[in-house]
VOBA-457942 format. One line per 8 residues: their letters; for each residue x, y, z of C-alpha. Coordinates in steps of 0.25 Angstrom, whole numbers, plus 2048, in hexadecimal, padded with zeros to 3 digits. Each point is the difference from the previous one (the first is absolute). Layout:
<atoms>
a) X Y Z  ...
</atoms>
This chain:
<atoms>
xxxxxxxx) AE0 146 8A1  801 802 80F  806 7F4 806  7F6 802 80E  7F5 7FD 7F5  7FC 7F4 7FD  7F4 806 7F7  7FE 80D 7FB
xxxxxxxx) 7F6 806 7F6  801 80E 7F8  7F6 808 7FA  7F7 7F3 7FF  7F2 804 7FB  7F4 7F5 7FB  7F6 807 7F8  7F2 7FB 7FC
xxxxxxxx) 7FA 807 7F4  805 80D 803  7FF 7FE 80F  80B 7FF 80A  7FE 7F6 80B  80F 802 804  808 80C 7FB  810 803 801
xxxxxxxx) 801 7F7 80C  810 800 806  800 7F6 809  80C 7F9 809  800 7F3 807  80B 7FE 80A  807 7F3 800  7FE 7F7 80B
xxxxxxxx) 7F4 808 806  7F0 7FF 802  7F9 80D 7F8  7F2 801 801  7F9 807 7F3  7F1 806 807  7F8 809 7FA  7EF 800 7FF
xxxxxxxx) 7F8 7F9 7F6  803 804 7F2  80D 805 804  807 7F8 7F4  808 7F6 80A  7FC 7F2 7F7  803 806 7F3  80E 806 807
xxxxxxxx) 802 7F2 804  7FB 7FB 7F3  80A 805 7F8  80C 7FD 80B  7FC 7F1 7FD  7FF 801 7F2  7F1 7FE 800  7FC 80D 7F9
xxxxxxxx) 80A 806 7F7  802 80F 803  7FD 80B 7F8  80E 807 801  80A 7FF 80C  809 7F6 804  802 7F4 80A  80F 7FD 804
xxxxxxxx) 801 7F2 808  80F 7FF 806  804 808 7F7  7FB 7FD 7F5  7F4 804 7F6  7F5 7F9 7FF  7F6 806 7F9  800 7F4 7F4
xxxxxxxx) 7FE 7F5 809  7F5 7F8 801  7FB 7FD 810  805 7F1 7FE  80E 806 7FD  7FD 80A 80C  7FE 7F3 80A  80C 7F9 7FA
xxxxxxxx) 808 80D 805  7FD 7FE 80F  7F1 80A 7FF  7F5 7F8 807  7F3 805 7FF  7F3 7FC 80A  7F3 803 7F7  7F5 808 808
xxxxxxxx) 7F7 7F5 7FD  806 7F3 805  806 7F8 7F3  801 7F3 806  7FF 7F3 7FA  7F3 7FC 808  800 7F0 7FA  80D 7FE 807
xxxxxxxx) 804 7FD 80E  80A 80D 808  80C 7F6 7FE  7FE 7FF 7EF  7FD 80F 7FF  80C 805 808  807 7F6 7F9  7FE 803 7F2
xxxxxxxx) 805 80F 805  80D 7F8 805  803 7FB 7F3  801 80D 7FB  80F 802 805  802 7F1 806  7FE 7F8 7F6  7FD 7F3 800
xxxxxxxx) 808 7FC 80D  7F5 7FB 808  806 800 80C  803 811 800  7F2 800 7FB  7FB 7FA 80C  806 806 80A  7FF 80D 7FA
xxxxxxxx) 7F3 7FD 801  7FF 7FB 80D  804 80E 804  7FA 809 7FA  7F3 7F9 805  804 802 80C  805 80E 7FF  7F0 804 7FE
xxxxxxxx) 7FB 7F7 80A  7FA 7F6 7F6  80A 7F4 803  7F4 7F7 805  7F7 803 7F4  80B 7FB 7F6  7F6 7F4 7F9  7F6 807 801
xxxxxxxx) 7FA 806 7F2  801 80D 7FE  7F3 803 7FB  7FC 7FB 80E  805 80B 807  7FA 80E 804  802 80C 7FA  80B 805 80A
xxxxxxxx) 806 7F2 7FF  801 800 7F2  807 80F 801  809 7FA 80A  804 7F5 7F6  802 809 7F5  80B 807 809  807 7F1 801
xxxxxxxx) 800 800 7F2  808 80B 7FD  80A 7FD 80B  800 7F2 7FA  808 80A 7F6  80B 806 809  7FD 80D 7F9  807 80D 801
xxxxxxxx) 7F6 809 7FE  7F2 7FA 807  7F3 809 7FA  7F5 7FE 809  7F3 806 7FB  7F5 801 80C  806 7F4 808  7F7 800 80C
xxxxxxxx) 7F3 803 7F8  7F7 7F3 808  809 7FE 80C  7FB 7FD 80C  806 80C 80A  80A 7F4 808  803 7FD 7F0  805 80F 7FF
xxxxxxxx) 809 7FF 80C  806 7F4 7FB  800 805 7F1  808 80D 807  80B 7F6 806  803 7FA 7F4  803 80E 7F9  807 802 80B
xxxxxxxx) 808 7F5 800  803 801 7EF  807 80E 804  80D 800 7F9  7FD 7F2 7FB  7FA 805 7F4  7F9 80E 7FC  7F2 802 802
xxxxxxxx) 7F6 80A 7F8  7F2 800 808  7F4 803 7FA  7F7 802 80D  7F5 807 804  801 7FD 80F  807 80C 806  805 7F5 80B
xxxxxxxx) 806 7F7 7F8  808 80A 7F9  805 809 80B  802 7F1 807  80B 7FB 7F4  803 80D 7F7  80E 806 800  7FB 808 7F6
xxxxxxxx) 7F3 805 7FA  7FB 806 7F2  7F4 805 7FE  7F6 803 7F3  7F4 809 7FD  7FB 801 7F3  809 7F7 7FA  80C 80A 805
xxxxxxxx) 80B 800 80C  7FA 808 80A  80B 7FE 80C  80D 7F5 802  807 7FE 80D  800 7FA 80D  7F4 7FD 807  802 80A 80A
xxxxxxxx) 801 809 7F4  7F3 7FB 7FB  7F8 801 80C  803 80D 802  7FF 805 7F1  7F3 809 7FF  7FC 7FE 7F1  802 7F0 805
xxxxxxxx) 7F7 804 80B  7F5 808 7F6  802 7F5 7F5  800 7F2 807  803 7FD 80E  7F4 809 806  7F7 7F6 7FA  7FC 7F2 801
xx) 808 7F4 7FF  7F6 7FB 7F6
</atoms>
């Protein structure tokens, strides 16, 4: 596989009962860089996803990780190679404090070393502006909050490949700005793929962009390519954010 890919798919396609939700998708994820992956509602982005993470198994196609096929392995063993995944919906342990969630994370590549634990999670924390909540429980927290700590928890994970699905969904607009920092900041730290409605955001962090309609590619490229594509313009970036 091509080495400037860190992820690539071909021919991946998910069928339910005869009906595709994503078909013969060819996808490339540059290493080391922020892609964004837009498209309206229904468009087939969270079973794409899905099946990247080992979530949902695919119908036919094929996933390549470093290299590598991944097709038969479990999301568990996907996380184990470096994949971390933020859910849509928050997945937070909400009977624990900031400090024990991004901890448990930690452990995940640290160990049982309690002093890289803590100061890994002492940054992280801070990366997402949450340093002064760390005893507070999780539960306690707001939505946008509770998003902001799912981000801490899989860079608790150092991962190379960071899946972020829907990120700044409940954010406050100064929680955006900051949330656009931090993406910025992880540029060639790790590799991003962006799961975003918010046109901002994404032309604010993307070096790259996909997009989906009726569960296929439409267009790939930069966002200056994007912006100016016309079937992007008919499908998806003439309507609403929403």
């Amino acid at each position: 596989m091509d080495a400037v890919n860190i992820l690539t798919t071909k021919g991946l396609t998910k069928a339910y009962g005869g009906i595709k939700a994503n078909t013969d998708i060819d996808f490339a994820l540059p290493r080391g860089k922020t892609m964004a992956l837009i498209g309206p509602n229904g468009a087939g982005k969270s079973t794409f996803v899905g099946m990247l993470c080992g979530r949902i198994p695919a119908t036919r196609g094929d996933v390549f990780f470093e290299g590598a096929n991944i097709n038969a392995l479990p999301a568990h063993q996907r996380i184990s190679l470096g994949i971390a995944y933020t859910f849509q919906i928050t997945s937070v342990f909400a009977g624990l404090s900031l400090h024990e969630n991004v901890a448990l994370a930690a452990r995940r590549r640290l160990g049982a070393d309690v002093a890289a634990v803590n100061a890994k999670v002492a940054d992280v924390l801070a990366r997402v502006g949450l340093a002064e909540r760390t005893d507070q429980i999780a539960g306690d927290l707001s939505y946008g909050h509770q998003r902001l700590l799912e981000i801490a928890m899989g860079l608790a994970q150092d991962p190379r490949l960071f899946i972020l699905d829907e990120p700044t969904q409940g954010l406050a607009d100064s929680e955006v700005e900051e949330f656009i920092a931090l993406i910025n900041t992880l540029a060639g730290e790790t590799t991003i793929l962006l799961i975003e409605h918010n046109m901002d955001v994404v032309m604010k962090t993307a070096t790259h962009i996909t997009v989906l309609d009726a569960g296929e590619v439409l267009a790939a490229g930069t966002p200056e390519e994007i912006r100016a594509n016309a079937a992007v313009q008919a499908a998806y970036l003439g309507t609403s954010d929403a």
